[in-house]
N, C-alpha and C positions, 0 to 999 in steps of 0.2 A: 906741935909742929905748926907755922904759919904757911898757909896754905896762900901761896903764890895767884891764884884764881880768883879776880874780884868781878870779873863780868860774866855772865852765858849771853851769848845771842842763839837764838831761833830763827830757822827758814820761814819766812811766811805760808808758803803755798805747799803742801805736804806734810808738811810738821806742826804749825800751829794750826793750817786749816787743812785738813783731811785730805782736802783732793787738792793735788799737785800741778795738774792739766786744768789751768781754767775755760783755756782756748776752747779747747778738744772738746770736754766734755762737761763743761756748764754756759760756755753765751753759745756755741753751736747748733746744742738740742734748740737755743729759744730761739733762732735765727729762721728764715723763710728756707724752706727745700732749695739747692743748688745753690745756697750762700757759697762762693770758692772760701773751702778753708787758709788756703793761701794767703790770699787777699787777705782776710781779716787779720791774721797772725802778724803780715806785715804789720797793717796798720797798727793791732794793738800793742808790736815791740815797740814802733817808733813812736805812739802814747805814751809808754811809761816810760822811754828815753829823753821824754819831756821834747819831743821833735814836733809833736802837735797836742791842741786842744782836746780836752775830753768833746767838748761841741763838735772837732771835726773830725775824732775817730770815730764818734757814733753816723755823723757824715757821710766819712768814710765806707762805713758799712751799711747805708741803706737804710740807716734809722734817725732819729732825734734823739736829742739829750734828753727830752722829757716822755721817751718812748717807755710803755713799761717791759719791754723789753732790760731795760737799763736797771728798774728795779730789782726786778727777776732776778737778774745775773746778779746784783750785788746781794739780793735775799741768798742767793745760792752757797754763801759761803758760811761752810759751817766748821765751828772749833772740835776739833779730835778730840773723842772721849775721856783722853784720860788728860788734856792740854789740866785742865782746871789743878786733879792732886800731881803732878811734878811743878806745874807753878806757886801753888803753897807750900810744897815743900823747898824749893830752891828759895824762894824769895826773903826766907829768913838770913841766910848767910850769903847772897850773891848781887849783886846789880843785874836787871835781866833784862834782855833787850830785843827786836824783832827787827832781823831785814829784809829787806825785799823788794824787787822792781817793780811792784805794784806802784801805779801812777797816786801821785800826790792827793787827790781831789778824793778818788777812791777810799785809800789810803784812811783819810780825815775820817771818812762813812765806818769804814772798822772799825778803827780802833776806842769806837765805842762797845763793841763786843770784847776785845780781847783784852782789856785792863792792863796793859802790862805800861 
């Protein structure tokens, strides 16, 4: 039987990296006491809607781009334990592919971790 399926794509946040809430619960903890999460959420939607600079969403939120605040959060994402055997297993018969509203610049810094 020709199996009609030549592509998988993957959710970036949840699915290839474990935790799904990056907002929430990984640049918040690094952020100063009474950062509004609000605020930030804005700012980091209209980031990766490509509305502004990564320079001025870290701006935005009371940091620098070369803040290791910045590091942090981007150390903070880690691949779900089992990402590695379903992607050698798919990768033999599929095209496999990641989406995500994750900002461009970002983006570039992963996907040296998730080889796809």
């Amino acid at each position: 039987m020709n199996n009609p399926i030549k592509l998988i794509a993957f959710d970036l946040f949840g699915v290839v990296i474990s935790e799904g809430h990056m907002v929430s619960n990984a640049l918040m903890p690094l952020l100063p006491t009474g950062t509004e999460k609000s605020l930030v959420k804005s700012h980091y939607q209209a980031y990766t809607l490509g509305m502004m600079s990564e320079e001025e969403f870290w701006q935005n939120i009371g940091q620098t781009q070369n803040t290791p605040v910045r590091l942090l959060f981007l150390d903070s994402f880690e691949l779900d334990p089992i990402y590695e055997k379903v992607i050698s297993a798919l990768k033999q018969n599929y095209e496999l592919a990641i989406l995500s509203n994750l900002a461009n610049r970002m983006g570039r810094i992963s996907n040296k971790e998730i080889r796809i």
